[in-house]
KOLTI-35309 format. One record per residue (C-alpha): residue in one letter; x, y, z; residue number from 1. Coordinates in Angstrom, 2 decimals, always signed. Example, Ala and Ser with C-alpha at 12.3 -4.5 7.8 and 13.67 -1.06 7.14 Angstrom:
# KOLTI-35309
(rec 'A',(+12.30,-4.50,+7.80),1),
(rec 'S',(+13.67,-1.06,+7.14),2),
This chain:
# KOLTI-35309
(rec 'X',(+0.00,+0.00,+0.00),1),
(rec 'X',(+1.71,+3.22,-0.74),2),
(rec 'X',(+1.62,+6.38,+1.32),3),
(rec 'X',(+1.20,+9.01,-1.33),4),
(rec 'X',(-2.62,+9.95,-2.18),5),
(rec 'X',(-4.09,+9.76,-5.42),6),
(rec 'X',(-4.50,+13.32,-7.42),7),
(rec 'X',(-8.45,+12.24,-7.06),8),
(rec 'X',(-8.09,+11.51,-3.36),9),
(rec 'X',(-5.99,+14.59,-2.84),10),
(rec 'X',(-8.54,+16.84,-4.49),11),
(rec 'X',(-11.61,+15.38,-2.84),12),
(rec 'X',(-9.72,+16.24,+0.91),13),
(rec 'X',(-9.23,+19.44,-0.57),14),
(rec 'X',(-12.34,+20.23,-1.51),15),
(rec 'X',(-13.98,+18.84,+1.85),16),
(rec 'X',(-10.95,+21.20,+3.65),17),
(rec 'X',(-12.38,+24.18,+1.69),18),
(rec 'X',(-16.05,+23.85,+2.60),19),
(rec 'X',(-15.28,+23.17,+5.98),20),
(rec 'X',(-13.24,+25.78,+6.36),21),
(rec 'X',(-15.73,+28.08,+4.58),22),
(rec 'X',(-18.17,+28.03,+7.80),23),
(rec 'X',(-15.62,+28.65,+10.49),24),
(rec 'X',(-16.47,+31.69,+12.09),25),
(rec 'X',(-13.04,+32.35,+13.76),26),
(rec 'X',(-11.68,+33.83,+9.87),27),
(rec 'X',(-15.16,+35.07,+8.99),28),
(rec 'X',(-15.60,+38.60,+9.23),29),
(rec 'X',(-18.07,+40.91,+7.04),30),
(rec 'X',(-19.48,+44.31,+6.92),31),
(rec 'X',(-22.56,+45.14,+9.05),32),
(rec 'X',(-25.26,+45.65,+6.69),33),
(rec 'X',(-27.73,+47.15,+9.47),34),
(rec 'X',(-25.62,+50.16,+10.78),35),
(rec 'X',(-22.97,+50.23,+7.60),36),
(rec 'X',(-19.97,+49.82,+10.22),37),
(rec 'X',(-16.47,+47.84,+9.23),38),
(rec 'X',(-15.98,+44.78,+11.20),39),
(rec 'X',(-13.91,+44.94,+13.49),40),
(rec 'X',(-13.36,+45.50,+17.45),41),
(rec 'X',(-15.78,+48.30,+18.09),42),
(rec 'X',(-18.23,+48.75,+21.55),43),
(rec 'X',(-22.24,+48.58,+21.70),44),
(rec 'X',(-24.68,+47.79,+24.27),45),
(rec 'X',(-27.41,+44.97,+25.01),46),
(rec 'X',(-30.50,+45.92,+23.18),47),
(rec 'X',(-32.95,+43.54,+26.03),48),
(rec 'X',(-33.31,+42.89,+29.28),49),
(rec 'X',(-32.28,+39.14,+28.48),50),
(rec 'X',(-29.67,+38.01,+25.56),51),
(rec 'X',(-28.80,+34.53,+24.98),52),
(rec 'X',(-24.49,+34.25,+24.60),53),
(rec 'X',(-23.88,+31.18,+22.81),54),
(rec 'X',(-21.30,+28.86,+21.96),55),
(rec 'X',(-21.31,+30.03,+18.35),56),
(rec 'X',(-23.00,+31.85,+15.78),57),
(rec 'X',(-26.41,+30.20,+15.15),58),
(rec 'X',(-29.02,+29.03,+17.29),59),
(rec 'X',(-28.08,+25.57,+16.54),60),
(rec 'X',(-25.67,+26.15,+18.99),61),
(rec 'X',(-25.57,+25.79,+22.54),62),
(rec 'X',(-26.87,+28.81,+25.09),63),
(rec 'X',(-23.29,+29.09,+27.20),64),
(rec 'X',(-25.39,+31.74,+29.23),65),
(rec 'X',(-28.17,+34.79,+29.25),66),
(rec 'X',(-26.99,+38.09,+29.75),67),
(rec 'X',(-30.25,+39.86,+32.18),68),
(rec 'X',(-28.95,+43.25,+32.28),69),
(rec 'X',(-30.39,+45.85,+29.29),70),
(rec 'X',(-27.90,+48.41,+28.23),71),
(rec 'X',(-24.64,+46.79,+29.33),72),
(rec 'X',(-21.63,+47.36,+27.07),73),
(rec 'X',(-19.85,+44.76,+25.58),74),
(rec 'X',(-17.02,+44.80,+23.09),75),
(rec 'X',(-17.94,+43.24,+19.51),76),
(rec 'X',(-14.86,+41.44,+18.34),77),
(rec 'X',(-15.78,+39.18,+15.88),78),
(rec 'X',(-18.51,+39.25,+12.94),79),
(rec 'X',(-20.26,+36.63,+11.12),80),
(rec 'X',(-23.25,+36.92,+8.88),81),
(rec 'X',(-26.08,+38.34,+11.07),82),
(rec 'X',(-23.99,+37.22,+14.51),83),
(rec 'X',(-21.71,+39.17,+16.72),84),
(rec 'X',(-19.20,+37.93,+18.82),85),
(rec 'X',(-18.68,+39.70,+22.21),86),
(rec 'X',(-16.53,+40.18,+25.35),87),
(rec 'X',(-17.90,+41.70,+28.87),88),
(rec 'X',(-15.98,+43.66,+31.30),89),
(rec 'X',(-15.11,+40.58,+32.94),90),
(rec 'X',(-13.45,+38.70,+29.71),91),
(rec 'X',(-15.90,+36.40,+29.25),92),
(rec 'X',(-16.98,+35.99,+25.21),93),
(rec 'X',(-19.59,+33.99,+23.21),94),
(rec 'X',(-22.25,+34.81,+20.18),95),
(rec 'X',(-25.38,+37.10,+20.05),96),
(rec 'X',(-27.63,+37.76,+17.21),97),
(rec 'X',(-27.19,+41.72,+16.03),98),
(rec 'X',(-30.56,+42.32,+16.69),99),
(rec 'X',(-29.74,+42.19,+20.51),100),
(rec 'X',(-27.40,+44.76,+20.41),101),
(rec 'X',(-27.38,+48.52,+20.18),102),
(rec 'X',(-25.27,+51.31,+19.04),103),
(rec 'X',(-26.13,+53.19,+22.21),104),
(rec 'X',(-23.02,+53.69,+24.13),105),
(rec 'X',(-22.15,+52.87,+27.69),106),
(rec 'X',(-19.74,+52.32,+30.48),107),
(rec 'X',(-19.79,+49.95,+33.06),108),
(rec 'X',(-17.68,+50.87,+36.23),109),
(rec 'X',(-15.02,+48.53,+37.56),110),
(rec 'X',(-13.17,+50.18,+39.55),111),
(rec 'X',(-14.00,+51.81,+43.21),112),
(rec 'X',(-16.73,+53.69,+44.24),113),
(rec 'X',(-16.93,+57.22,+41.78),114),
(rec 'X',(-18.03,+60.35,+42.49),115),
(rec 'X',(-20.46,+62.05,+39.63),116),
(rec 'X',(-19.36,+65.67,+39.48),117),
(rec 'X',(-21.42,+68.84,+38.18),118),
(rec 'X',(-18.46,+69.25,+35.55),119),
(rec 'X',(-15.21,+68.06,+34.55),120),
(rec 'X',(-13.07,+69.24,+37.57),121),
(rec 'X',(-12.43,+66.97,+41.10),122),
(rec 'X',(-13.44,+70.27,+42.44),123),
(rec 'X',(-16.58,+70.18,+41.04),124),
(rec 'X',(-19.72,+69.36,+43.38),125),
(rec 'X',(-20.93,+66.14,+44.05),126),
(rec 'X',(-23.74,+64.95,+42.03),127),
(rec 'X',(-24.29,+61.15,+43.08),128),
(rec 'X',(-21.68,+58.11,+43.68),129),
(rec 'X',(-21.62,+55.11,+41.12),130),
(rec 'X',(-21.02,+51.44,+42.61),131),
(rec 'X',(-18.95,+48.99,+40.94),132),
(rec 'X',(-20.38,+47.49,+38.29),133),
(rec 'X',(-23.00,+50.54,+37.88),134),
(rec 'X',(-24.01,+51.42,+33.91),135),
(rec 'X',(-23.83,+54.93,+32.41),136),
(rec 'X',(-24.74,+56.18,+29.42),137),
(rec 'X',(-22.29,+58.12,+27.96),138),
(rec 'X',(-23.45,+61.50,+26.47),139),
(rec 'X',(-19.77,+63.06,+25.66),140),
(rec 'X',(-16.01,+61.56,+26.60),141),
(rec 'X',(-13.09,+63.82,+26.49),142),
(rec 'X',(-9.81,+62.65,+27.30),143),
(rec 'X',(-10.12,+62.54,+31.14),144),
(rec 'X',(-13.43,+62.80,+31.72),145),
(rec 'X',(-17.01,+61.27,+30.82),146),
(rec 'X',(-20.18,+63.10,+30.43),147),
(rec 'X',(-22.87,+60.25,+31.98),148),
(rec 'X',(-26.34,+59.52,+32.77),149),
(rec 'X',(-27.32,+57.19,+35.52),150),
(rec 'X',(-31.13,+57.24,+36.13),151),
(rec 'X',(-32.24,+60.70,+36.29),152),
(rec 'X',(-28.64,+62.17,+37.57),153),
(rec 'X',(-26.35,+63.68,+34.92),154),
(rec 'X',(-22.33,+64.98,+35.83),155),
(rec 'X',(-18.97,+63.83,+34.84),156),
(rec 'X',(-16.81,+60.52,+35.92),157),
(rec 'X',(-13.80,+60.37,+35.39),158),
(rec 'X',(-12.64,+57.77,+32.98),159),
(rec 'X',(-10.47,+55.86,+34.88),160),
(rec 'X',(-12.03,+53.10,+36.38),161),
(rec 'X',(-14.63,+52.72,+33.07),162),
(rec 'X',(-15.15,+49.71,+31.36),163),
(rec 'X',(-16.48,+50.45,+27.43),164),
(rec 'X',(-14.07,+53.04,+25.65),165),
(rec 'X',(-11.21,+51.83,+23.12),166),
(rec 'X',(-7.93,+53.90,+24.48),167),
(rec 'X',(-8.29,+57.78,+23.85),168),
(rec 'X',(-11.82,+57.50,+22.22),169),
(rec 'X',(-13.56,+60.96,+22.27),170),
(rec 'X',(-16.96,+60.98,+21.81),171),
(rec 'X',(-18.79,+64.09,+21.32),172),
């Protein structure tokens, strides 16, 4: 028996390799027809009080877990067809549909206890404190600080200590 394939043996792997390979999500990555964005690492929030993370991108795959918090953000950084694939403040990742996720923009806070300020300034007056793990949505973010709303309370936070902005992002 020899080792070496057959050219029609080696072919039919290949083409079994290629349509295999063709539905792996990991490589896949398209443009987001719904909100025209590139693919690509980018942040949105959770459209529902409940999202299903699963194990990949279809719902023939299994529900790892169910997100029960509306608005938190999460980092897409994967696409493929209609599904997203996301990572929460706490590195944990899995696959949504689209539709559960919006372009509204928020922070999460992971660090200590912050103080909501009238303005931009540690001077500034007191407006409320925000708990870890507390969501804000952001109006504006300049380089140091955050322009938030929690509930009915509006200020600044500084950004340290935010979970939900790339680097430097500015966000007017």
């Amino acid at each position: 028996m020899s080792s070496v394939l057959s050219l029609p043996i080696f072919r039919a792997l290949l083409v079994c390799v290629l349509i295999l390979s063709a539905g792996f999500p990991a490589a896949a990555q398209s443009k987001d027809e719904k909100d025209g964005a590139e693919a690509g690492e980018r942040f949105a929030s959770l459209r529902a009080d409940e999202v299903n993370v699963r194990a990949g991108p279809g719902v023939r795959y299994q529900v790892k877990w169910v997100f029960v918090r509306k608005h938190l953000p999460v980092q897409i950084t994967a696409d493929f067809e209609s599904w997203r694939k996301i990572r929460d403040s706490e590195g944990a990742e899995g696959w949504v549909h689209r539709a559960m996720l919006s372009g509204k923009r928020t922070v999460v806070v992971t660090g200590e206890i912050m103080t909501m300020r009238r303005s931009p300034e540690d001077t500034a007056p007191a407006v409320a404190r925000l708990a870890p793990g507390m969501v804000a949505e952001i109006e504006t973010c300049q380089p140091q600080w955050c322009g938030v709303t929690v509930s009915s309370y509006s200020g600044w936070i500084p950004r340290k200590g935010l979970w939900g902005l790339k680097g430097d992002e500015i966000i007017e």
